[in-house]
PDB file of N, H, CA, C and O in Angstrom:
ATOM      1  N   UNK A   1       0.849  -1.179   0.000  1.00  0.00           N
ATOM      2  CA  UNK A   1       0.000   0.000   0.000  1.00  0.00           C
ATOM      3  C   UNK A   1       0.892   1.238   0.000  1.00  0.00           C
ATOM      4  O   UNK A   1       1.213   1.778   1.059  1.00  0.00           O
ATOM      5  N   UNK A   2       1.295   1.693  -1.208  1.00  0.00           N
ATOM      6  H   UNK A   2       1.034   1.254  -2.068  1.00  0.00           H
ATOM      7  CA  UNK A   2       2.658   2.684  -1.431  1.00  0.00           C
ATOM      8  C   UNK A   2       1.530   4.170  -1.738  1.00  0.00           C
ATOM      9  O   UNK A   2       2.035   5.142  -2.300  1.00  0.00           O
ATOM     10  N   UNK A   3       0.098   4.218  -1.342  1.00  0.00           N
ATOM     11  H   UNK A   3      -0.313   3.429  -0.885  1.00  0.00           H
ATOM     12  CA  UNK A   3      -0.809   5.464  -1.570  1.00  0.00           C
ATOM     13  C   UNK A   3      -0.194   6.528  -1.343  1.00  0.00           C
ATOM     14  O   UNK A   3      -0.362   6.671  -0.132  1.00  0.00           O
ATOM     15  N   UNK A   4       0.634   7.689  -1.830  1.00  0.00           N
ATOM     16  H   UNK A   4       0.770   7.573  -2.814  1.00  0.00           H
ATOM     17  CA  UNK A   4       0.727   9.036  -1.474  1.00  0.00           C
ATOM     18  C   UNK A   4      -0.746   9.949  -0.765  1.00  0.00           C
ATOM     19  O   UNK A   4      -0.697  11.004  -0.131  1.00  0.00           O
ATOM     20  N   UNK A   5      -2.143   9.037  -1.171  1.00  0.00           N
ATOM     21  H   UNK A   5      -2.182   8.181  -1.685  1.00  0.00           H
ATOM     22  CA  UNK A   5      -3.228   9.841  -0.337  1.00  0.00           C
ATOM     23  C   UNK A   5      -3.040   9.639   0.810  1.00  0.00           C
ATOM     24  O   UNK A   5      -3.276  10.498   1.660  1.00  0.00           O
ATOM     25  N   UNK A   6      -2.516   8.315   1.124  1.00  0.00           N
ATOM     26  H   UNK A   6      -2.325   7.617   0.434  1.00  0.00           H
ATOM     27  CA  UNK A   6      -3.006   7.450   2.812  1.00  0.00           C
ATOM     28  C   UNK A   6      -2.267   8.665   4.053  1.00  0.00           C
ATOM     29  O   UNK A   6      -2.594   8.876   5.221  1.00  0.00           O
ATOM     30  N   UNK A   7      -1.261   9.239   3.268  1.00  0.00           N
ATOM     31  H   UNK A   7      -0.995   9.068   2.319  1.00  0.00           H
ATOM     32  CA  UNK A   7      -0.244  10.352   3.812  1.00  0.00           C
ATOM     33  C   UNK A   7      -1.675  11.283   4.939  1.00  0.00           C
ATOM     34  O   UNK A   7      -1.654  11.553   6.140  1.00  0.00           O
ATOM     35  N   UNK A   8      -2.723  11.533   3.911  1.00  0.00           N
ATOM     36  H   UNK A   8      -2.740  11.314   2.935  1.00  0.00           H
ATOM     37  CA  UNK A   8      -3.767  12.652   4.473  1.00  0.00           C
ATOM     38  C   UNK A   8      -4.956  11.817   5.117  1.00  0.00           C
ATOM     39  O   UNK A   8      -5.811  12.304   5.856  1.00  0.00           O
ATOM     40  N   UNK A   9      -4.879  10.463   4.718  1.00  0.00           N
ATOM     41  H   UNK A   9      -4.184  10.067   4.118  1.00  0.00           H
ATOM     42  CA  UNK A   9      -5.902   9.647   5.328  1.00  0.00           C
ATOM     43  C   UNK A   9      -7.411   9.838   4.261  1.00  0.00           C
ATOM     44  O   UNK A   9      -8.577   9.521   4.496  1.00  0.00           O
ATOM     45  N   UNK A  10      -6.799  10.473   3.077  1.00  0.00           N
ATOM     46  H   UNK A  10      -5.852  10.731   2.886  1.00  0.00           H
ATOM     47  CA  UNK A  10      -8.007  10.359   1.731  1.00  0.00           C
ATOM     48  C   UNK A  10      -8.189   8.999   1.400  1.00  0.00           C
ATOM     49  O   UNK A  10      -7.205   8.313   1.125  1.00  0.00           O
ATOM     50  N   UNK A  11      -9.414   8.492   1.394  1.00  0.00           N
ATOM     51  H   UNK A  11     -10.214   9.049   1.618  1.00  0.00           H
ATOM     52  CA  UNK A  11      -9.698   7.355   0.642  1.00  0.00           C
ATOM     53  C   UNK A  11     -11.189   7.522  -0.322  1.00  0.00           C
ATOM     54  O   UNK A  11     -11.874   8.544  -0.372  1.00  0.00           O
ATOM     55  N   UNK A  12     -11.421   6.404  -0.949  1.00  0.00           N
ATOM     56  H   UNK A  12     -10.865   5.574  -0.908  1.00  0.00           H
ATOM     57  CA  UNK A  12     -12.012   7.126  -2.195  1.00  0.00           C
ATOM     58  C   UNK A  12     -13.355   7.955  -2.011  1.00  0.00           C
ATOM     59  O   UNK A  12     -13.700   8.722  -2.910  1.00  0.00           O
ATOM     60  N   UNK A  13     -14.077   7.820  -0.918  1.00  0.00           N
ATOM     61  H   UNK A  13     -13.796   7.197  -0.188  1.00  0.00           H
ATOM     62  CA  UNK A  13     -15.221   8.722  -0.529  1.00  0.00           C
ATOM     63  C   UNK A  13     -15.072  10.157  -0.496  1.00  0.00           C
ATOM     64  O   UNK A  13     -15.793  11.071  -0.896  1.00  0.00           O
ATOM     65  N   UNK A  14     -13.705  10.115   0.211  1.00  0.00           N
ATOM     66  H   UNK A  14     -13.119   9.373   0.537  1.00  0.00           H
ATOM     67  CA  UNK A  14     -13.563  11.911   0.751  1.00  0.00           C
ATOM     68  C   UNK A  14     -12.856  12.336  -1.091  1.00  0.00           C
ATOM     69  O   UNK A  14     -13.314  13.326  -1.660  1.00  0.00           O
ATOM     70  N   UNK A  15     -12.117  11.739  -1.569  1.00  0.00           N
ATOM     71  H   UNK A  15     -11.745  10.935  -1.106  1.00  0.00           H
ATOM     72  CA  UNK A  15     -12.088  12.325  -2.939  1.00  0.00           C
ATOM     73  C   UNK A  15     -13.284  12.442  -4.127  1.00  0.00           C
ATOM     74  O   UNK A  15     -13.472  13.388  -4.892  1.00  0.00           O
ATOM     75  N   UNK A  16     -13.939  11.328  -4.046  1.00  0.00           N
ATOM     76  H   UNK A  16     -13.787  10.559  -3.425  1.00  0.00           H
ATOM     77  CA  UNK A  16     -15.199  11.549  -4.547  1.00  0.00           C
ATOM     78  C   UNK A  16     -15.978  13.241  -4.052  1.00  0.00           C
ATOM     79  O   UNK A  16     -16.303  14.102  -4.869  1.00  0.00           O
ATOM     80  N   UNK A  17     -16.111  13.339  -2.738  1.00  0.00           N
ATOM     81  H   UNK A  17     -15.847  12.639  -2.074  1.00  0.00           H
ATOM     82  CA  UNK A  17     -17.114  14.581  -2.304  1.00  0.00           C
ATOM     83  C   UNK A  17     -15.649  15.775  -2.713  1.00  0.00           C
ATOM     84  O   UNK A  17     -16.230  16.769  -3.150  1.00  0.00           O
ATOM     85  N   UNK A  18     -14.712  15.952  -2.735  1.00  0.00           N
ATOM     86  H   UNK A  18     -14.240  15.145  -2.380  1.00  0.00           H
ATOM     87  CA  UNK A  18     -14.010  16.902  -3.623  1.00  0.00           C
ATOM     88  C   UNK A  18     -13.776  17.228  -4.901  1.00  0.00           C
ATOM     89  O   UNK A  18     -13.512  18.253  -5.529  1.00  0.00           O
ATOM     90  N   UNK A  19     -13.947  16.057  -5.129  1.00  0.00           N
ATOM     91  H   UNK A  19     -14.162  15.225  -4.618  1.00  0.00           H
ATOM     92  CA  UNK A  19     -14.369  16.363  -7.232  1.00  0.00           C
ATOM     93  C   UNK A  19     -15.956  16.960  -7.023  1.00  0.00           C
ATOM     94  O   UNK A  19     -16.136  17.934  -7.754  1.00  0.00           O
ATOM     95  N   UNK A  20     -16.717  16.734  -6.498  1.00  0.00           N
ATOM     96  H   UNK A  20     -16.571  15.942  -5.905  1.00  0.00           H
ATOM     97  CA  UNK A  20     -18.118  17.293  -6.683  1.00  0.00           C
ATOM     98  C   UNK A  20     -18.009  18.359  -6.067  1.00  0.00           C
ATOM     99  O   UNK A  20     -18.951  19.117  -6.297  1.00  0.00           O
ATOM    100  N   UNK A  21     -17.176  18.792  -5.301  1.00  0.00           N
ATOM    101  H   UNK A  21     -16.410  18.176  -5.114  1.00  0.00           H
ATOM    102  CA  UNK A  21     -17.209  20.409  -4.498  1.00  0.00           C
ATOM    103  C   UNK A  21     -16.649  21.201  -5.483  1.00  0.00           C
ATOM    104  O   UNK A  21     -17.084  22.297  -5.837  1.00  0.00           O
ATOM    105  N   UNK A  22     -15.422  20.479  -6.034  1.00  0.00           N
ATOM    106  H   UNK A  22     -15.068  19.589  -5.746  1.00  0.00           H
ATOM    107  CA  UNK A  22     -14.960  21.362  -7.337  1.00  0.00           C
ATOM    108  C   UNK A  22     -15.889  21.731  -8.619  1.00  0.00           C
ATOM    109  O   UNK A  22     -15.863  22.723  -9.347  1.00  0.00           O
ATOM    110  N   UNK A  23     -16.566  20.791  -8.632  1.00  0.00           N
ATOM    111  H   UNK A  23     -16.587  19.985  -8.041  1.00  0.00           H
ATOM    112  CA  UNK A  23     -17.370  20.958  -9.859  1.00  0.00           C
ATOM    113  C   UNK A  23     -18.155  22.062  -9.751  1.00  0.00           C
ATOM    114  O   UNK A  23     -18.279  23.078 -10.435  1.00  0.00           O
ATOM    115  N   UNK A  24     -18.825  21.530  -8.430  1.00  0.00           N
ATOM    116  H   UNK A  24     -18.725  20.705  -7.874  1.00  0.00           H
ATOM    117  CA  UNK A  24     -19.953  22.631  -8.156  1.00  0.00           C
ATOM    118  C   UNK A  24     -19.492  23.787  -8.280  1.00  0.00           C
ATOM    119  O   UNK A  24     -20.016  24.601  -9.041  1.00  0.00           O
ATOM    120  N   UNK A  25     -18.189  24.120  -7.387  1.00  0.00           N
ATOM    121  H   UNK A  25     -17.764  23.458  -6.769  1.00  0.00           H
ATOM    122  CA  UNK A  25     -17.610  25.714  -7.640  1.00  0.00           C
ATOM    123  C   UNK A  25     -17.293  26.475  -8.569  1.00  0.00           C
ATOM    124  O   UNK A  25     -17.398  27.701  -8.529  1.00  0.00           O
ATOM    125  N   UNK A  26     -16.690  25.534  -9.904  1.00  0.00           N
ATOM    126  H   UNK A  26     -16.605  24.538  -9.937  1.00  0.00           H
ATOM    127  CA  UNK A  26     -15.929  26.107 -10.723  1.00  0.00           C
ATOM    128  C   UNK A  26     -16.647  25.517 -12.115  1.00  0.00           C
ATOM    129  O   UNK A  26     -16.233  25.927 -13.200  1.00  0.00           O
ATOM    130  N   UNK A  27     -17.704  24.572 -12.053  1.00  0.00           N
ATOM    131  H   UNK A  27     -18.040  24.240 -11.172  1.00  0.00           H
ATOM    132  CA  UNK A  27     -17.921  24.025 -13.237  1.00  0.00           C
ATOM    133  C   UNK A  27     -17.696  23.421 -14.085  1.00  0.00           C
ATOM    134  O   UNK A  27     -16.468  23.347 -14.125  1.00  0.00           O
ATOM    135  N   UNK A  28     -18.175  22.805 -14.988  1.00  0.00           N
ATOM    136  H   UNK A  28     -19.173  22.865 -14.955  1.00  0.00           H
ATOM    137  CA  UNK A  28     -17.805  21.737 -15.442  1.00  0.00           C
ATOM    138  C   UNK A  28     -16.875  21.885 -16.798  1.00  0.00           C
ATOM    139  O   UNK A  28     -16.099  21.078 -17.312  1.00  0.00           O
ATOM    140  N   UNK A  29     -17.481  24.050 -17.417  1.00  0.00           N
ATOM    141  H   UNK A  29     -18.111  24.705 -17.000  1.00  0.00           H
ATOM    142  CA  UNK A  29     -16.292  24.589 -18.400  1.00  0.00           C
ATOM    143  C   UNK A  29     -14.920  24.879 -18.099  1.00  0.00           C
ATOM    144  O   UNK A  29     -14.005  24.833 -18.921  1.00  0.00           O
ATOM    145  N   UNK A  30     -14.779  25.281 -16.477  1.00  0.00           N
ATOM    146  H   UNK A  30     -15.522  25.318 -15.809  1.00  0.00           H
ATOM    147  CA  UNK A  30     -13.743  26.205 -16.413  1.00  0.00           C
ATOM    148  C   UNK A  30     -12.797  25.265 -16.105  1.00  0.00           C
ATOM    149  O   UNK A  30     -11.741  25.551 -16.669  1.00  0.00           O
ATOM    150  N   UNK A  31     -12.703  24.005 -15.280  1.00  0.00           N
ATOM    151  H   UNK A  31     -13.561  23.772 -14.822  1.00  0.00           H
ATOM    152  CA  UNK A  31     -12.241  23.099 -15.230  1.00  0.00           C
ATOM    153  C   UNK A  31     -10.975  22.567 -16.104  1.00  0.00           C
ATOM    154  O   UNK A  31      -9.814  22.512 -15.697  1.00  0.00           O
ATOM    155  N   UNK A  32     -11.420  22.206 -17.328  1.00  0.00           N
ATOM    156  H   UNK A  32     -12.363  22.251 -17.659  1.00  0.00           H
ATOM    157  CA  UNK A  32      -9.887  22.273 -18.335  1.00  0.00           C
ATOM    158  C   UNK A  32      -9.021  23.619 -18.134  1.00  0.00           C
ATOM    159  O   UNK A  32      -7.798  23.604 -17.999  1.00  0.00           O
ATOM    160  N   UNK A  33      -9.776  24.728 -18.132  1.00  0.00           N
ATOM    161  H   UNK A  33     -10.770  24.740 -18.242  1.00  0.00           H
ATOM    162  CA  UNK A  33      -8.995  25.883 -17.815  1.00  0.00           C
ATOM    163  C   UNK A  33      -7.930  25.884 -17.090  1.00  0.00           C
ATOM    164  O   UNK A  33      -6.713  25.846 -17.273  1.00  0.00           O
ATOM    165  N   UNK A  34      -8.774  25.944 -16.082  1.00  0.00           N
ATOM    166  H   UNK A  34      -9.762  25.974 -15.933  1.00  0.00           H
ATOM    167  CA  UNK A  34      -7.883  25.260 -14.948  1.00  0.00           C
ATOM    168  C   UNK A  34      -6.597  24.811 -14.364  1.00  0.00           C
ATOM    169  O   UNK A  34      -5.819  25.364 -13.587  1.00  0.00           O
ATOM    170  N   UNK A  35      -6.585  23.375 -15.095  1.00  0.00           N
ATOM    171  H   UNK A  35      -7.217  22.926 -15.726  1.00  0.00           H
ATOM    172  CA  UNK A  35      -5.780  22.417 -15.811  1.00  0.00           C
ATOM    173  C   UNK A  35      -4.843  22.652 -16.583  1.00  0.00           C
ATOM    174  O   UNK A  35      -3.727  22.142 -16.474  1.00  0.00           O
ATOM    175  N   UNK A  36      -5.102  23.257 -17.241  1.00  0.00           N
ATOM    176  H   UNK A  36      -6.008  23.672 -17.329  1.00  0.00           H
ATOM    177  CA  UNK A  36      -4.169  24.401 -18.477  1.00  0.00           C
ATOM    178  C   UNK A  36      -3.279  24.576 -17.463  1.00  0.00           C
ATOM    179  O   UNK A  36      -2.189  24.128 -17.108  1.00  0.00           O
ATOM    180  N   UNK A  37      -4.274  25.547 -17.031  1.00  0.00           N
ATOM    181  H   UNK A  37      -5.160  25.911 -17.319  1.00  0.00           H
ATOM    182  CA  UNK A  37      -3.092  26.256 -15.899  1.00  0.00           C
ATOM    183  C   UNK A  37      -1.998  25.774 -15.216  1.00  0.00           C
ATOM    184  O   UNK A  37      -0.834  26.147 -15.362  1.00  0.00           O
ATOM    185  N   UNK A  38      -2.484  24.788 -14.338  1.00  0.00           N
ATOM    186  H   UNK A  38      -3.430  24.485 -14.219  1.00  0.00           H
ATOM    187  CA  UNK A  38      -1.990  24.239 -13.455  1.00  0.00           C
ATOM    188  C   UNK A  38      -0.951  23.352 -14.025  1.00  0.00           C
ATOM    189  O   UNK A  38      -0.142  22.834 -13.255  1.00  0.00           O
ATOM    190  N   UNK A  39      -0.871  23.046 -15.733  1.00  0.00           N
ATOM    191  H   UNK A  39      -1.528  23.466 -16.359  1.00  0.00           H
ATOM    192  CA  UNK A  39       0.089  22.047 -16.451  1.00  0.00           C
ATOM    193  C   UNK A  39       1.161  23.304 -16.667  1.00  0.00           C
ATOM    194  O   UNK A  39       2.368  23.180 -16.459  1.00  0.00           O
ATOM    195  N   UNK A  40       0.515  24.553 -17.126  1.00  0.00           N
ATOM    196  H   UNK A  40      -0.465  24.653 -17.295  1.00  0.00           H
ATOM    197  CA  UNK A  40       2.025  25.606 -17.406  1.00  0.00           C
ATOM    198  C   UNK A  40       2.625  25.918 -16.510  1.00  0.00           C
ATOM    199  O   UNK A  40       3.713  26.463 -16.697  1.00  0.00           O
ATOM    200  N   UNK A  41       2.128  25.683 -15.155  1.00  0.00           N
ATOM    201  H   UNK A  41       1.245  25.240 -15.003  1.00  0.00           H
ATOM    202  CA  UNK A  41       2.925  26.521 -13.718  1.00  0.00           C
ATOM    203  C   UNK A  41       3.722  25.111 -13.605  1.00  0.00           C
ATOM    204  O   UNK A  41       4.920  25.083 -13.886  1.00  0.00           O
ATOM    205  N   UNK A  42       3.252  24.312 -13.321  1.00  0.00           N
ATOM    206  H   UNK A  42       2.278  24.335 -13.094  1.00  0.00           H
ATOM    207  CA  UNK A  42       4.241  22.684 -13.764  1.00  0.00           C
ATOM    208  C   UNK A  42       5.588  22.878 -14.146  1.00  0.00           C
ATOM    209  O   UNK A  42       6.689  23.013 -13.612  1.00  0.00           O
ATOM    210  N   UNK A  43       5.012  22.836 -15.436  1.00  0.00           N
ATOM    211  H   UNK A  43       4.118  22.726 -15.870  1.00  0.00           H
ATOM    212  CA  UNK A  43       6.191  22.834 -16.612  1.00  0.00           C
ATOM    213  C   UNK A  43       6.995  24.112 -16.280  1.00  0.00           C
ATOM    214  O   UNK A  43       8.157  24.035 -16.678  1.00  0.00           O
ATOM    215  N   UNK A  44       6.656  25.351 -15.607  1.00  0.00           N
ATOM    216  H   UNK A  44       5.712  25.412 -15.283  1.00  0.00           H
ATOM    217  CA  UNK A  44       7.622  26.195 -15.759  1.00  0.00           C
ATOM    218  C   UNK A  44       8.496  26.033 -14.478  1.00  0.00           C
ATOM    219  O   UNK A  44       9.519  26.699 -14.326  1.00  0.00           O
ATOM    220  N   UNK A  45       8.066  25.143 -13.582  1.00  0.00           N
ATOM    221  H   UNK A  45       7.235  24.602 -13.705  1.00  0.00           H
ATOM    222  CA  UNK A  45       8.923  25.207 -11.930  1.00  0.00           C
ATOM    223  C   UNK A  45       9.739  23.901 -12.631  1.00  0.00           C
ATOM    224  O   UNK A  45      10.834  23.691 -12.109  1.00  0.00           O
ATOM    225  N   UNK A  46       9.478  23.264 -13.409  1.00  0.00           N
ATOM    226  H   UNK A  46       8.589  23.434 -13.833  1.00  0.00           H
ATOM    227  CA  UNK A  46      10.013  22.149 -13.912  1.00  0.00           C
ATOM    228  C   UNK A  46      11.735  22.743 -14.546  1.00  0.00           C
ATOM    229  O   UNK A  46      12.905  22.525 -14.229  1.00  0.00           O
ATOM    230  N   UNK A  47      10.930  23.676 -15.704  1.00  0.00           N
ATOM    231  H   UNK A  47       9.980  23.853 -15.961  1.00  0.00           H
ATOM    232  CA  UNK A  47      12.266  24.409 -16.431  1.00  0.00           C
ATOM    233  C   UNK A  47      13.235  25.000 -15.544  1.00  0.00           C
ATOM    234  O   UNK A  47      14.428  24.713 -15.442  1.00  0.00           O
ATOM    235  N   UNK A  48      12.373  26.113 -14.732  1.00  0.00           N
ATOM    236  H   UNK A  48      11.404  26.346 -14.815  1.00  0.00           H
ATOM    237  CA  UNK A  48      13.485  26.660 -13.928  1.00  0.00           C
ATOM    238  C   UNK A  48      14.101  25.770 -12.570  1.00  0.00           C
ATOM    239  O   UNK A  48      14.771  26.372 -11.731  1.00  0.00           O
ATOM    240  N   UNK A  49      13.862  24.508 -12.447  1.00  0.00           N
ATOM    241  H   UNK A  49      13.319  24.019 -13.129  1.00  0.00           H
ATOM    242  CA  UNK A  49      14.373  23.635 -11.250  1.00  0.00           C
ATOM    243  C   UNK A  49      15.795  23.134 -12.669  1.00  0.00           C
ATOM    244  O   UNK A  49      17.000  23.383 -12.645  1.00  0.00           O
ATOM    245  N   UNK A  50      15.047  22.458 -13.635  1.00  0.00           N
ATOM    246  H   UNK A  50      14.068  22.256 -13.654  1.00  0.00           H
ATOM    247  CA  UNK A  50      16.535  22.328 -14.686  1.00  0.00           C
ATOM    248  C   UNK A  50      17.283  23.567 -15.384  1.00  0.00           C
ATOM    249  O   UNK A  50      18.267  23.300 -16.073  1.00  0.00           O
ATOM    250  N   UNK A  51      16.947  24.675 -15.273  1.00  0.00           N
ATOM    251  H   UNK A  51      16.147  24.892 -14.714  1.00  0.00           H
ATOM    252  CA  UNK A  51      18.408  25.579 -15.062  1.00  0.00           C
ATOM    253  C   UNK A  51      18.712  25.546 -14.080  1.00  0.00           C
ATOM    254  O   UNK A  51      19.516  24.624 -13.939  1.00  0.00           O
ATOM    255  N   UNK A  52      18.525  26.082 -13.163  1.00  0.00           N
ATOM    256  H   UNK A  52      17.872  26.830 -13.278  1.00  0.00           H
ATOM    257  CA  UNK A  52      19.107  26.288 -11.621  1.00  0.00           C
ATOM    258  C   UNK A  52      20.531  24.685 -11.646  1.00  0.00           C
ATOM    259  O   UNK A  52      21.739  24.670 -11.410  1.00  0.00           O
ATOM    260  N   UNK A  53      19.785  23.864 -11.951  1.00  0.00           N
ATOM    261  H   UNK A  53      18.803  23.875 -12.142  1.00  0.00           H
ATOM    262  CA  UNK A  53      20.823  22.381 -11.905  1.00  0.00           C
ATOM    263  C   UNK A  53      21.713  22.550 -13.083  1.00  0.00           C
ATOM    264  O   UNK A  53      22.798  21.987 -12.935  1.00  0.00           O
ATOM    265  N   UNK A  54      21.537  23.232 -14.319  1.00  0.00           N
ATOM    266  H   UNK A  54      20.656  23.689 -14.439  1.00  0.00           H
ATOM    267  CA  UNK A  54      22.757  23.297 -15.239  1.00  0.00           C
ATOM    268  C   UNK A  54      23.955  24.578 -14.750  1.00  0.00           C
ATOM    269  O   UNK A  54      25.180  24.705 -14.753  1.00  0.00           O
ATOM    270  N   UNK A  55      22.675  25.436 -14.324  1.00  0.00           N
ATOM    271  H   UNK A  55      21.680  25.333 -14.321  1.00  0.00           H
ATOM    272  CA  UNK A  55      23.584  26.824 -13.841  1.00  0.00           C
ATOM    273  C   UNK A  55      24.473  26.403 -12.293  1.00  0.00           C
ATOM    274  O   UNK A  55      25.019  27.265 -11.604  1.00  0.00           O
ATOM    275  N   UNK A  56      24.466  24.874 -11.943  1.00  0.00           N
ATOM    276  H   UNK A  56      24.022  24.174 -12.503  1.00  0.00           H
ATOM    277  CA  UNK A  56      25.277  24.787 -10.600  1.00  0.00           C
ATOM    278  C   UNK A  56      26.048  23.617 -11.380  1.00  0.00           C
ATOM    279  O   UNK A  56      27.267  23.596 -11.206  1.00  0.00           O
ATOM    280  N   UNK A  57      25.508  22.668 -12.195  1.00  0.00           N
ATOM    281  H   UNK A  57      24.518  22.685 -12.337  1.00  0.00           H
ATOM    282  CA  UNK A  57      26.643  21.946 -12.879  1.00  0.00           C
ATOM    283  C   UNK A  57      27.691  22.514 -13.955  1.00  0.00           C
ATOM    284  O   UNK A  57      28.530  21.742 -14.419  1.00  0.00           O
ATOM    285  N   UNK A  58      27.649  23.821 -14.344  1.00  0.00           N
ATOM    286  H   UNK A  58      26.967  24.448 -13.967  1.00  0.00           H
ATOM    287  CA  UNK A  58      28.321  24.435 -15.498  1.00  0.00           C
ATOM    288  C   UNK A  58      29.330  24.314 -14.392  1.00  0.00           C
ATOM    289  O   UNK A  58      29.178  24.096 -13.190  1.00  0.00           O
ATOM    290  N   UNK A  59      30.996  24.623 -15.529  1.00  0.00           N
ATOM    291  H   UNK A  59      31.119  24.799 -16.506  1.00  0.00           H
ATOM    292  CA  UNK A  59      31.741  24.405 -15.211  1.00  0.00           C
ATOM    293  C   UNK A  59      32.635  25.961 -14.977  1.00  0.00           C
ATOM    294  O   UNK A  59      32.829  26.667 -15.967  1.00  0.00           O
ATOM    295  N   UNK A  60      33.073  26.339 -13.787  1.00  0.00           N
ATOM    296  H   UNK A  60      32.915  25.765 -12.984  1.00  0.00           H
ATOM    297  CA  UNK A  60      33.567  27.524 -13.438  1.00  0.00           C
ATOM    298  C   UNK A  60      34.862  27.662 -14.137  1.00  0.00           C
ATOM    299  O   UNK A  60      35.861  26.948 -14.222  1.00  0.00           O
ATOM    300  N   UNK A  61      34.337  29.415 -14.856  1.00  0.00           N
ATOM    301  H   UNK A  61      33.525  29.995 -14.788  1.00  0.00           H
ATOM    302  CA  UNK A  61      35.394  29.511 -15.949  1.00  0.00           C
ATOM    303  C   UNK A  61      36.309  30.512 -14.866  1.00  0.00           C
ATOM    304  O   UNK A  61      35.768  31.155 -13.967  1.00  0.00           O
ATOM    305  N   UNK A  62      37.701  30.515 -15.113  1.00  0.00           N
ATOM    306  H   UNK A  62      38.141  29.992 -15.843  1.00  0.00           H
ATOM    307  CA  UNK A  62      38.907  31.149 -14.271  1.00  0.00           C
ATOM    308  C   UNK A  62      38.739  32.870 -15.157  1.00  0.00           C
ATOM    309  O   UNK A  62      38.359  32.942 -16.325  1.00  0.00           O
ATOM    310  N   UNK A  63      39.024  33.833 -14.499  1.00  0.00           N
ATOM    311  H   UNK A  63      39.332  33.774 -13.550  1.00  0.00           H
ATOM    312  CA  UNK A  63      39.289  35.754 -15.192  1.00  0.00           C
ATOM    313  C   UNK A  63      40.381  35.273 -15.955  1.00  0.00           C
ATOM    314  O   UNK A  63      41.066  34.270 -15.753  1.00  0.00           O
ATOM    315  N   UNK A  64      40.450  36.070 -16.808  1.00  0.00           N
ATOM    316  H   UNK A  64      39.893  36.884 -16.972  1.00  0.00           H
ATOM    317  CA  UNK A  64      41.077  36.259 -18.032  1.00  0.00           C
ATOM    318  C   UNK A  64      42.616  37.320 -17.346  1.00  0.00           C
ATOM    319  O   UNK A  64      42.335  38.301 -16.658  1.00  0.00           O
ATOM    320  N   UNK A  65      43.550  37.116 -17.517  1.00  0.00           N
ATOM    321  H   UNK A  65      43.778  36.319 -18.076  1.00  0.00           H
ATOM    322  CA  UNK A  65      44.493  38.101 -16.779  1.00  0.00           C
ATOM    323  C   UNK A  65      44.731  38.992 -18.074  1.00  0.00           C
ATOM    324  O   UNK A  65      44.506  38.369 -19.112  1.00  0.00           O
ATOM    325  N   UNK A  66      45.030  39.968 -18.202  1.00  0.00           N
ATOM    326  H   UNK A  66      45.212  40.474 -17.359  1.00  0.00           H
ATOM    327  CA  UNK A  66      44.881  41.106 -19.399  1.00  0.00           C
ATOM    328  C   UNK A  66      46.844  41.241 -19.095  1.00  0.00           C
ATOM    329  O   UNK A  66      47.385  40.999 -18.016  1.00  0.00           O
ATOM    330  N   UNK A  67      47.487  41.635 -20.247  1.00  0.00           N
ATOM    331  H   UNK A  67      47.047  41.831 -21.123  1.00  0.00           H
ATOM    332  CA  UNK A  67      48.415  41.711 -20.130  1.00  0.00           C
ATOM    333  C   UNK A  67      48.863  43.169 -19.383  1.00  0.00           C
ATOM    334  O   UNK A  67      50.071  43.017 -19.200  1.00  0.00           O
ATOM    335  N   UNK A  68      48.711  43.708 -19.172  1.00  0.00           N
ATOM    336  H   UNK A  68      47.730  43.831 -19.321  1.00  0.00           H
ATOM    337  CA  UNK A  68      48.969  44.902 -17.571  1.00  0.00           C
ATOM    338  C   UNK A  68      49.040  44.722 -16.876  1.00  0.00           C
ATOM    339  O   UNK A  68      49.684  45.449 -16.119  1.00  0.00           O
ATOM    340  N   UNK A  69      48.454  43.591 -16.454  1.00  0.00           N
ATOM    341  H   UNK A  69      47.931  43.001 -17.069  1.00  0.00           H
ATOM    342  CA  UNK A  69      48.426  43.269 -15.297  1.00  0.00           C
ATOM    343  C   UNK A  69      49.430  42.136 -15.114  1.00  0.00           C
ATOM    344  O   UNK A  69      49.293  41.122 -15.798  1.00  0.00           O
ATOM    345  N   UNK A  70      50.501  42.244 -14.177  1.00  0.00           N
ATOM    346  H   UNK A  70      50.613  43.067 -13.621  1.00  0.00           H
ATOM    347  CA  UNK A  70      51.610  41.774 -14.057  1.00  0.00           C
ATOM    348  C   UNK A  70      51.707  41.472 -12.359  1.00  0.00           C
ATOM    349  O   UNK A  70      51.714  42.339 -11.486  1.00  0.00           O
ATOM    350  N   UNK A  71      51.767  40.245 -12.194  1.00  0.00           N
ATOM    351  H   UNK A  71      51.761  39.540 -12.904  1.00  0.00           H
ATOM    352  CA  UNK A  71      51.725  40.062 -10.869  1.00  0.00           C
ATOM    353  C   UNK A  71      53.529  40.077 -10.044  1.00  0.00           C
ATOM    354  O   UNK A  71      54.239  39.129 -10.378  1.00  0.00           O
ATOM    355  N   UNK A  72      53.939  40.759  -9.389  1.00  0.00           N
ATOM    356  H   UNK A  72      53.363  41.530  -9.118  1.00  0.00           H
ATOM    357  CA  UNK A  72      55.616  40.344  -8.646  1.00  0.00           C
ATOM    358  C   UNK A  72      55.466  39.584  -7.341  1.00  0.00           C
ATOM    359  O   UNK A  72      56.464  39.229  -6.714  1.00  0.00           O
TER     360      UNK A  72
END
């Protein structure tokens, strides 16, 4: 029993009466809307979690020493 619901103690009754609370609230059009939504905010914590991981795996470039600059 590997349920990520059992975490809140949801089993299929109490999700059943939340799909019908949603419905009721928001309807049965706005719903995909919704969804939309909730797939682009996804995908964009998605993108910026994989830069953040390229921008810490890139490889640290060393300053350029300019010829004036002369160290003794």
């Amino acid at each position: 029993m590997n349920n990520p619901l059992l975490i809140f103690g949801l089993g299929t009754p109490e999700i059943i009466v939340i799909v019908v609370v949603i419905l009721l609230l928001f309807g049965g059009r706005k719903i995909p809307e919704l969804m939309r939504g909730l797939g682009k905010g996804v995908r964009s914590f998605k993108e910026g979690m994989n830069e953040v991981e390229s921008e810490i795996n890139k490889p640290v470039e060393k300053p350029k020493q300019s010829d004036g600059d002369t160290q003794k």
